[in-house]
C-alpha positions as CSV (number, residue, x, y, z in Angstrom):
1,X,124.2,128.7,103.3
2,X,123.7,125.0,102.9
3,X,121.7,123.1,105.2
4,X,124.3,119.9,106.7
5,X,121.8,117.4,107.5
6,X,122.8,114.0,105.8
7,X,120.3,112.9,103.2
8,X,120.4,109.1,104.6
9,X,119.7,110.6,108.5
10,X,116.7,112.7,107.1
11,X,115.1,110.3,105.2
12,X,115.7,107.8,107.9
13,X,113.8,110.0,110.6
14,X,110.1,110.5,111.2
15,X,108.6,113.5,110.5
16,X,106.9,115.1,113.8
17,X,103.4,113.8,113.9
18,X,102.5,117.8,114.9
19,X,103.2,118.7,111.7
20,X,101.5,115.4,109.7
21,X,98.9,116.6,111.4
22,X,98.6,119.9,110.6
23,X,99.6,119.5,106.9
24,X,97.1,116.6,106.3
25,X,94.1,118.9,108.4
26,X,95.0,121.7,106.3
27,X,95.1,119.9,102.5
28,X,93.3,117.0,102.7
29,X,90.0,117.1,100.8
30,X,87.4,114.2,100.5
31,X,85.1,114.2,97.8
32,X,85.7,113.0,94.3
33,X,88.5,114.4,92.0
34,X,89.9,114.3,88.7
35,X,93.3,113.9,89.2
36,X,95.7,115.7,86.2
37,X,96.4,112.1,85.4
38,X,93.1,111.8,84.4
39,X,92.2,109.1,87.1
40,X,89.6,109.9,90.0
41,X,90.1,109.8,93.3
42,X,88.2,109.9,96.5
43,X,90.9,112.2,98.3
44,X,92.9,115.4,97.1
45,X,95.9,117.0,98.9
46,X,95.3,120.5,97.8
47,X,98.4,121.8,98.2
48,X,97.5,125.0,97.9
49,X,96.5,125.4,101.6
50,X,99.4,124.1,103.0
51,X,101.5,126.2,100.7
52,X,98.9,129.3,101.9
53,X,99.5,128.8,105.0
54,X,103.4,131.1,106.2
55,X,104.2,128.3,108.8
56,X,103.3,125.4,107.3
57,X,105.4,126.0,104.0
58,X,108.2,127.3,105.7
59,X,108.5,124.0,107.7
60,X,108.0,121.8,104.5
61,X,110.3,124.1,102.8
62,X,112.7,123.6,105.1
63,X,112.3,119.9,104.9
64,X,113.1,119.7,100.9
65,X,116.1,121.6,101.5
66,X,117.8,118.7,103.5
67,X,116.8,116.9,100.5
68,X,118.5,118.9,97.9
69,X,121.9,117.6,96.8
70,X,125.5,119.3,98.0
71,X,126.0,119.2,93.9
72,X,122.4,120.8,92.8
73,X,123.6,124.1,91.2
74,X,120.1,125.3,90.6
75,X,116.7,124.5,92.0
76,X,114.4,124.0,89.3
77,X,110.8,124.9,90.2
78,X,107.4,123.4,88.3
79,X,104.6,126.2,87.8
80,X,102.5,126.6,89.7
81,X,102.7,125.2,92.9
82,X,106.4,124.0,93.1
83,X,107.6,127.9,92.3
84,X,106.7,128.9,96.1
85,X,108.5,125.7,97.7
86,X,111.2,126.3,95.3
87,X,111.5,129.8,96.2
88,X,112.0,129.0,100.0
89,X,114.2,126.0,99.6
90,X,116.3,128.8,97.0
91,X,116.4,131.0,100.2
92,X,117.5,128.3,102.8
93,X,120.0,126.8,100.1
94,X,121.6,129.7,98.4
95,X,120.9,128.3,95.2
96,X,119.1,130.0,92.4
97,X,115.7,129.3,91.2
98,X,114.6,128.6,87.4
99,X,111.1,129.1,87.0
100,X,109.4,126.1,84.9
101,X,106.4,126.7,83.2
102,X,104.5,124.4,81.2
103,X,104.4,125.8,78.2
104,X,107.1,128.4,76.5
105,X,104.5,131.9,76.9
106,X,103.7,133.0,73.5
107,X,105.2,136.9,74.2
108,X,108.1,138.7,75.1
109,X,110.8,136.3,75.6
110,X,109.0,133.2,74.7
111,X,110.9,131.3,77.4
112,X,110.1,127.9,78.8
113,X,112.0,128.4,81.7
114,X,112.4,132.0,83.7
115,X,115.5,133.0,86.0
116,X,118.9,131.8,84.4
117,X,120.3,129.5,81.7
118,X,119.8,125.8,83.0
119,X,122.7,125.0,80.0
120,X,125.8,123.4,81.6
121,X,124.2,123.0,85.4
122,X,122.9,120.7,87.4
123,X,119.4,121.1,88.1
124,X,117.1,119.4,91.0
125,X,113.5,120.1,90.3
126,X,111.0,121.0,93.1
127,X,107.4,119.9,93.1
128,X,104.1,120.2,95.6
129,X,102.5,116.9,95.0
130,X,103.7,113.8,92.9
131,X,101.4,111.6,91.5
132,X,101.8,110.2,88.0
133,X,105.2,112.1,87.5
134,X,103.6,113.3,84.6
135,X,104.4,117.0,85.1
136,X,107.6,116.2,86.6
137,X,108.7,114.1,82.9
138,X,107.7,117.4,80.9
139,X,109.4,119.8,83.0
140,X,113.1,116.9,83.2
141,X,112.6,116.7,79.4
142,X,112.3,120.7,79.2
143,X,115.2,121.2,81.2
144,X,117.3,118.7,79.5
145,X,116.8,120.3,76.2
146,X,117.9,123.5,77.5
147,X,121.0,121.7,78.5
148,X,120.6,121.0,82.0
149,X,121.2,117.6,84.1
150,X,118.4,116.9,86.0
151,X,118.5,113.4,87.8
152,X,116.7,114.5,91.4
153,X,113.6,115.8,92.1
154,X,112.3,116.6,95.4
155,X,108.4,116.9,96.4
156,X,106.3,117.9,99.5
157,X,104.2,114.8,99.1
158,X,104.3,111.9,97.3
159,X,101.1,110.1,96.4
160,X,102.4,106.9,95.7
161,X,100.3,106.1,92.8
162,X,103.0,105.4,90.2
163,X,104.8,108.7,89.6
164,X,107.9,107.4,91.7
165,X,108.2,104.7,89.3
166,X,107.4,106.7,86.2
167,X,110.4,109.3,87.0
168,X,112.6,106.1,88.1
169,X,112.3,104.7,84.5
170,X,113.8,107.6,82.9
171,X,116.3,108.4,85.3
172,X,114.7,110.6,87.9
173,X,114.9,109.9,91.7
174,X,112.3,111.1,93.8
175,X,113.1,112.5,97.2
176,X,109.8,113.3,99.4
177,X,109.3,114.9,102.5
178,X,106.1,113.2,102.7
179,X,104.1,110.4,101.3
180,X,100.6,109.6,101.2
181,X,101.2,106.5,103.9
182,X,102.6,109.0,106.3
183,X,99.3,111.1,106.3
184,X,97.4,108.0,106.4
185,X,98.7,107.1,109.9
């Protein structure tokens, strides 16, 4: 079952403050951080408590799926935290998850990626927070070498400190349910 909400219409509408609210309550941390980029940073959206928490992931879950295109053949989730949201948006969509680690584990199958052969499909990869893109390039570059299109990625929040960009310059388009502007306000 596909969710039939127009990309263009969801993107276009605001997100219920309610749940701005609660998400930004629940993950936003002061304090100072090293970010995986390496910079610092005076704030940190742990995602972890947002994705903790049973309603507040199922709403943002719900959220990416509208984002996820009618073509996506397989949802592509980044360990660790983009394997529960792409778990949920699997469940709402229909589509089948691939399980993206960082690194291929160095026993049993050895696999870089867990739950199906990305070879031939077209793959939208799910993310918790966006930043650099960093994490997002590895996993598209991955992906591709397994034989997999990947040209959308979707993400809970996006920080808005370069990462759209980044995946922009090799051909990724970043879809976000959230961005650090809307928690700002």
């Amino acid at each position: 079952m596909r969710i039939e909400l127009c990309h263009n219409e969801l993107m276009e509408s605001k997100l219920p403050d309610a749940l701005v609210q609660a998400i930004s309550a629940r993950s936003r941390l002061t304090g100072d951080f090293i970010l995986r980029s390496g910079r610092t940073s005076n704030e940190y959206f742990d995602k972890y408590l947002f994705e903790s928490d049973p309603k507040l992931i199922k709403e943002v879950a719900d959220r990416m799926a509208a984002l996820v295109l009618a073509d996506a053949q397989m949802l592509g989730g980044l360990e660790l935290g983009g394997v529960p949201l792409a778990t949920l948006v699997g469940q709402t969509t229909g589509l089948p998850v691939l399980f993206v680690r960082k690194e291929a584990k160095q026993y049993g199958t050895r696999r870089l990626a867990e739950g199906g052969d990305p070879a031939g499909k077209r793959i939208v990869l799910i993310e918790d927070v966006v930043t650099s893109g960093g994490a997002v390039l590895d996993a598209a570059a991955a992906i591709r070498g397994l034989g997999g299109t990947v040209t959308d990625v979707v993400c809970a929040i996006d920080r808005q400190e370069s990462g759209r960009e980044a995946l922009a310059a090799a051909g990724l388009t970043l879809h976000s349910v959230l961005t650090r502007s809307d928690l700002n306000r």
